[in-house]
C-alpha positions as CSV (number, residue, x, y, z in Angstrom):
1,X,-6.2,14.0,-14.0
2,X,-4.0,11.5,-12.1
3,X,-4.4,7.5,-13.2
4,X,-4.0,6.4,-10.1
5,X,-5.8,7.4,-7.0
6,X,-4.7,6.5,-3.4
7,X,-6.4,6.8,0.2
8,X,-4.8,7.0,3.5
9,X,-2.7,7.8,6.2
10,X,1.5,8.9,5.9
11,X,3.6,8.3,9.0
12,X,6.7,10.1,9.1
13,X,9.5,7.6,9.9
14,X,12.3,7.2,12.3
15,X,14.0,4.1,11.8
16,X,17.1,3.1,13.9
17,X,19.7,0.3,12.2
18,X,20.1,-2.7,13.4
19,X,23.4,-2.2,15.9
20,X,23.0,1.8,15.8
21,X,22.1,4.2,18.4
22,X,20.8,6.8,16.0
23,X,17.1,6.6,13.9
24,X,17.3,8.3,10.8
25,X,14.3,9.9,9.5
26,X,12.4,8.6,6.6
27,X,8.8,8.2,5.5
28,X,6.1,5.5,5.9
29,X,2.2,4.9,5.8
30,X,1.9,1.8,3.1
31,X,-0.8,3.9,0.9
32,X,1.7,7.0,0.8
33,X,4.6,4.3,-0.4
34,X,2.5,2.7,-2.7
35,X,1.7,6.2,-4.3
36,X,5.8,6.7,-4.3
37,X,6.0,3.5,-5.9
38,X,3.7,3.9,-8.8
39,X,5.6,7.5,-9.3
40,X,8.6,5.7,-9.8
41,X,7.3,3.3,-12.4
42,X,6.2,6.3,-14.2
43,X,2.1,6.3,-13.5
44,X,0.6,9.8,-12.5
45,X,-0.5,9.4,-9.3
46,X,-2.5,11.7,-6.6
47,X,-2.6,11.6,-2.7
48,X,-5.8,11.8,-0.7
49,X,-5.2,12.5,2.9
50,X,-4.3,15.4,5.7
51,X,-1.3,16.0,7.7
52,X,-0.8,18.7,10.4
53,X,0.5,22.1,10.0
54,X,3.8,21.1,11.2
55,X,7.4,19.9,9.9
56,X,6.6,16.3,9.4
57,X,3.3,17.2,7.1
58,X,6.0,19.9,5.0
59,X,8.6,16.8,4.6
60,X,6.1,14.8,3.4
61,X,4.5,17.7,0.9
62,X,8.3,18.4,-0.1
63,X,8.6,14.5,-1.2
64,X,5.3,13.9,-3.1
65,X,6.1,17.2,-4.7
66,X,9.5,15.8,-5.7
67,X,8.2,12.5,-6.6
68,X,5.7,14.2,-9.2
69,X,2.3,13.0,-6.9
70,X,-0.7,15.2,-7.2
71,X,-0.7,16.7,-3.4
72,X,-3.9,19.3,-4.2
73,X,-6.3,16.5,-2.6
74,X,-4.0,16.6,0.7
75,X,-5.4,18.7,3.4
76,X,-3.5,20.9,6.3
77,X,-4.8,20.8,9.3
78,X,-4.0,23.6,12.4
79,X,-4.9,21.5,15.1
80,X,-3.9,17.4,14.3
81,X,-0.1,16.7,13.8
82,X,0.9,13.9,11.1
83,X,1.6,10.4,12.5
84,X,4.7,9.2,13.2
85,X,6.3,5.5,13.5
86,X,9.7,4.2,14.6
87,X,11.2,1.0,13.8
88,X,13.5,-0.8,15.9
89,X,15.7,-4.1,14.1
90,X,16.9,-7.4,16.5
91,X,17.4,-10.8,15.7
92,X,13.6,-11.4,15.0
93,X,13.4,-8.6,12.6
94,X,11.5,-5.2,12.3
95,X,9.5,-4.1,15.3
96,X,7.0,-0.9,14.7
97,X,5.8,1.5,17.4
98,X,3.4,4.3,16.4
99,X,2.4,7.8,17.6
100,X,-0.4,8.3,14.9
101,X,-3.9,8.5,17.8
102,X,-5.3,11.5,16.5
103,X,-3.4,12.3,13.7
104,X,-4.7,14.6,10.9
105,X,-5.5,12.1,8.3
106,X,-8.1,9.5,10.9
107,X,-9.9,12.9,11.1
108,X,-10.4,12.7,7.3
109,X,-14.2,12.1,6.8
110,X,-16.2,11.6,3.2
111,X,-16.3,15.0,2.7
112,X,-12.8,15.6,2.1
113,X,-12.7,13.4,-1.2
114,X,-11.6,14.5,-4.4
115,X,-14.8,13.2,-6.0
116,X,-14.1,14.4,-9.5
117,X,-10.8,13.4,-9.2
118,X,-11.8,10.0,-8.2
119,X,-14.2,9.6,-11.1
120,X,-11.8,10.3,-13.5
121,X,-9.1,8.2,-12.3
122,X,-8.1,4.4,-13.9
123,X,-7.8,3.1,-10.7
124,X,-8.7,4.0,-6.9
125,X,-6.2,2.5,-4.0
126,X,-7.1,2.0,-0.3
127,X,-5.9,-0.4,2.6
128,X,-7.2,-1.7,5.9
129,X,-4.5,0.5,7.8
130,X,-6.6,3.6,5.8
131,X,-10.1,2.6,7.6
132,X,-8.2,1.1,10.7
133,X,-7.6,4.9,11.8
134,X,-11.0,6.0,12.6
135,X,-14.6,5.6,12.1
136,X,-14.8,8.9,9.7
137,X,-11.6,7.5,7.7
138,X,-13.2,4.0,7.3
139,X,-16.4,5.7,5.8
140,X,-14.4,7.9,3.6
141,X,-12.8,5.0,2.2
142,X,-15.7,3.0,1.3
143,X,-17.0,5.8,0.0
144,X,-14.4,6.7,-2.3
145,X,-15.0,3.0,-3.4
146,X,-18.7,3.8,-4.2
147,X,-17.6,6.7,-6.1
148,X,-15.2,5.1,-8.2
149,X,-17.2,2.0,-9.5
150,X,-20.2,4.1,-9.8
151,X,-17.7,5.5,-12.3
152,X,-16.0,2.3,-13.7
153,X,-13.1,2.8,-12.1
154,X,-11.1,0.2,-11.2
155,X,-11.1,-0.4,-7.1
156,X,-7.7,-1.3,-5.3
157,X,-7.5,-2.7,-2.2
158,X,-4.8,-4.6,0.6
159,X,-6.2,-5.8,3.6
160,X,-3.3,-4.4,5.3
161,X,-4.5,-6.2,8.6
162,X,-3.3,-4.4,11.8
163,X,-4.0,-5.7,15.1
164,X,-2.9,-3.1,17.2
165,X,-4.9,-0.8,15.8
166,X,-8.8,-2.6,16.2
167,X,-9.5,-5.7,17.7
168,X,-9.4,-8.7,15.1
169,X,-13.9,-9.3,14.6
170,X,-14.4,-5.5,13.6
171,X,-11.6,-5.4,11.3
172,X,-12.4,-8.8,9.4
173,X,-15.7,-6.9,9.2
174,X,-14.5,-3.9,7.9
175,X,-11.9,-5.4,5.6
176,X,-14.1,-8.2,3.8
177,X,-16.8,-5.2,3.3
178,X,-14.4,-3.6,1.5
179,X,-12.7,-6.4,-0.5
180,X,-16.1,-7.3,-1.5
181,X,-16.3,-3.5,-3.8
182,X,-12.5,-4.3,-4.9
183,X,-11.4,-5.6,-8.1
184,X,-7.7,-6.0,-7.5
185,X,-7.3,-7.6,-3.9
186,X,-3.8,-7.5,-2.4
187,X,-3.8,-9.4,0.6
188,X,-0.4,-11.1,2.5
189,X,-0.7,-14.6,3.9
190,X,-0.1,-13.4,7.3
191,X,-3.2,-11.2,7.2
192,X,-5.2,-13.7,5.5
193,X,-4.8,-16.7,7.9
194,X,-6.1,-14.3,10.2
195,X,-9.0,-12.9,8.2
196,X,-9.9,-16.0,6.4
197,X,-9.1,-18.7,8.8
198,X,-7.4,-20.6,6.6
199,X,-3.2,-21.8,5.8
200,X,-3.4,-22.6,2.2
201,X,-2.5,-20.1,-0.4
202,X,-5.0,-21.4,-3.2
203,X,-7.8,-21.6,-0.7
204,X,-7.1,-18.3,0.3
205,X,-7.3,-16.9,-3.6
206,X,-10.5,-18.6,-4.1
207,X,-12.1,-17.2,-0.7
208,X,-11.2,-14.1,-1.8
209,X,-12.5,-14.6,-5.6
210,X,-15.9,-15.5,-4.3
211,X,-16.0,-12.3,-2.8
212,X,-16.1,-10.5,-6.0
213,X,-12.2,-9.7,-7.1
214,X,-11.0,-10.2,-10.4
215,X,-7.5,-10.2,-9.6
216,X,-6.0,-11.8,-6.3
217,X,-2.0,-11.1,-5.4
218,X,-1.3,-12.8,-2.6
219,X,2.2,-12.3,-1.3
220,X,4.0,-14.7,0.4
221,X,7.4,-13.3,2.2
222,X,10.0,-15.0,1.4
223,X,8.2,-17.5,-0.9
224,X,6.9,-15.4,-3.4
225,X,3.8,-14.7,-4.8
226,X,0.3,-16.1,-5.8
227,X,-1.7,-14.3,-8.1
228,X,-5.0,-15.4,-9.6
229,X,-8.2,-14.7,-11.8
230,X,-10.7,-16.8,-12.3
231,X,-9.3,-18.5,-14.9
232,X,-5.7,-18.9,-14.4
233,X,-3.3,-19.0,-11.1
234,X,0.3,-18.6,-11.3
235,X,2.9,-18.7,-8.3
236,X,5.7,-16.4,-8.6
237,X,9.0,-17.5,-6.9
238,X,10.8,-15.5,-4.8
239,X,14.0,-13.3,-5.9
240,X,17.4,-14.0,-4.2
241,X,18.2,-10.5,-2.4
242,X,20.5,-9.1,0.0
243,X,17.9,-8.6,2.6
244,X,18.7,-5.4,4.6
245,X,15.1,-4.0,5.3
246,X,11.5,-5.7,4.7
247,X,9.9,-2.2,5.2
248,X,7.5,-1.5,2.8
249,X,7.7,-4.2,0.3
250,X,4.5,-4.9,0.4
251,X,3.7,-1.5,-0.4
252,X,6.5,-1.3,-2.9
253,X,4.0,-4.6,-4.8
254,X,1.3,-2.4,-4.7
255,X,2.5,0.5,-6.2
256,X,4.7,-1.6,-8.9
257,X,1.5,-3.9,-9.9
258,X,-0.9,-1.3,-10.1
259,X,1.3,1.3,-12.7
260,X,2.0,-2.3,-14.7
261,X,-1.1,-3.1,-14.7
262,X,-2.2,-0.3,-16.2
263,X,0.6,0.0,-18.4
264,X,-0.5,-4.0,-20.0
265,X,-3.4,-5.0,-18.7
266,X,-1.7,-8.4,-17.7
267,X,-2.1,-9.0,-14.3
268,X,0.4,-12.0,-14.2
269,X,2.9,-9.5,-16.0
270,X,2.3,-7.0,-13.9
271,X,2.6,-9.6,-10.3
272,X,6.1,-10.9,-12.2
273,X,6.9,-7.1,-12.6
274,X,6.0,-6.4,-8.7
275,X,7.3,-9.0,-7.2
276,X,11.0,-7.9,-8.7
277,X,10.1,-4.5,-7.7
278,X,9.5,-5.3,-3.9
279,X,12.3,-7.9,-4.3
280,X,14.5,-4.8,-4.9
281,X,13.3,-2.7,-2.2
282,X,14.6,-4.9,1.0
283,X,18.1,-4.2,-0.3
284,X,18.2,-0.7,1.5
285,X,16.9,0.6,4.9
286,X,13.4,2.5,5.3
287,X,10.4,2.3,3.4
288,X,10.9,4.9,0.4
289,X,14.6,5.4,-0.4
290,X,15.4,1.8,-1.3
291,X,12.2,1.6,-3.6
292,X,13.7,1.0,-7.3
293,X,12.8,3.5,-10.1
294,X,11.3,1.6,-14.1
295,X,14.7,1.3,-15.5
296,X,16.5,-0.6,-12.6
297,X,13.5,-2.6,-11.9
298,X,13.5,-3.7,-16.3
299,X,17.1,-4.0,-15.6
300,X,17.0,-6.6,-12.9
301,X,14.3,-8.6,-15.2
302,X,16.3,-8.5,-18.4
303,X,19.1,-9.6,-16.5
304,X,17.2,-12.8,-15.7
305,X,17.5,-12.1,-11.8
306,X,15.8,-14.9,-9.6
């Protein structure tokens, strides 16, 4: 059974270059990259989610095949097509436009889980975005939370925070429900001033380890990290990079952290060992191709890159 356990939606991807006519295809949906991510860091991993019967849900099969994820959780569906996203680039960066309303993973429901798989895992995943979609896939989420610290599995959990997709009252609702059954909370400062009303980065790791977390990552763009226990906070400074793409480096954290985690048990290791890892992953376009397999991301931190 897979380590690592992760809940949610995949996007299929068309992103156009900054200066280019074209979009070149790709794949998104930040619980799908962070899956891809922990792959690549050499955790066993498994998928929970649907996509439709179409071309978009066979490119996705075809990558988490290749990228050695457990797909037998993911469910086909004849009648809801996968989501798609496009990304646009201008002088004010990435801008995101989605076709995902009905798509065949916001018709997931609890019933679809993998509960045996879940029980046996180290470590279940979710996001806002993944309860964001629908009703049914918010109560399959929390759920699949129940399940796994009814089990003592460790629950994962970014707050993910997207506007556009539920109005900002239900989703602090939603979100802090779920960060309060999390034990690793990954939250980015944007989200947070937003959710928690409040601009500084320690306040926001203590509002967030009064909820119940054991571990809080904050990440801060382009100034790093924080991450915190109870006993110990540490602020991680950010890594020079050739910026090219800020698409799923967030995701890219998740995924890195949580097969580090595992892997030691430190979670200021494994935020060090992330935050090179999403570091890495702005240095190409899209959200999966540029993410950096174990070797280069060791690589970079033997080299004493900063």
């Amino acid at each position: 059974m897979p380590e690592i356990v992760c809940i949610g939606e995949p996007l299929f991807e068309l992103n156009q270059p900054h200066g280019e006519d074209i979009f070149r295809q790709g794949h998104g949906g930040d619980t799908s990259n962070c899956a891809i991510a922990a792959a690549r860091q050499g955790a066993s991993v498994a998928y929970v989610t649907a996509v439709g019967a179409d071309q978009f849900g066979d490119s996705f099969l075809d990558l988490w095949k290749r990228e050695n994820i457990d797909v037998t959780a993911v469910k086909r569906s004849p009648i809801a097509h996968t989501g798609l996203y496009f990304v646009t680039h201008g002088e004010d960066g990435h801008v995101f436009s989605y076709m995902r309303a009905g798509s065949a993973a916001s018709r997931m429901t609890p019933d679809d889980l993998p509960e045996a798989m879940i029980r046996s895992a180290r470590v279940v995943h979710a996001s806002g975005i993944s309860q964001a979609i629908s009703s049914s896939a918010a109560d399959a989420v929390f759920t699949a939370m129940r399940m796994a610290r009814a089990a003592g599995v460790l629950v994962s959990y970014d707050t993910n925070l997207r506007l556009r997709l539920w109005p900002l009252d239900r989703a602090r609702a939603v979100i802090h429900a779920a960060v309060s059954l999390a034990d690793i909370v990954r939250p980015g400062l944007d989200d947070a001033m937003h959710l928690t009303g409040l601009a500084d980065p320690h306040e926001i790791v203590g509002f967030y380890l009064a909820m119940g977390a054991r571990v809080v990552a904050l990440t801060l763009g382009s100034e790093g990290a924080l991450v915190a226990t109870r006993d110990r906070r540490e602020r991680l400074p950010p890594i020079k990079v050739k910026l090219v793409d800020a698409t799923g480096a967030g995701d890219m954290f998740d995924g890195a952290f949580l097969a580090e985690y595992l892997r030691s048990g430190d979670p200021f290791a494994a935020a060090r060992y992330a935050n090179m890892a999403a570091a890495l992953s702005t240095e190409g376009y899209g959200a999966v191709a540029p993410m950096p397999r174990r070797d280069v991301v060791e690589a970079a931190i033997r080299d004493g890159r900063s």
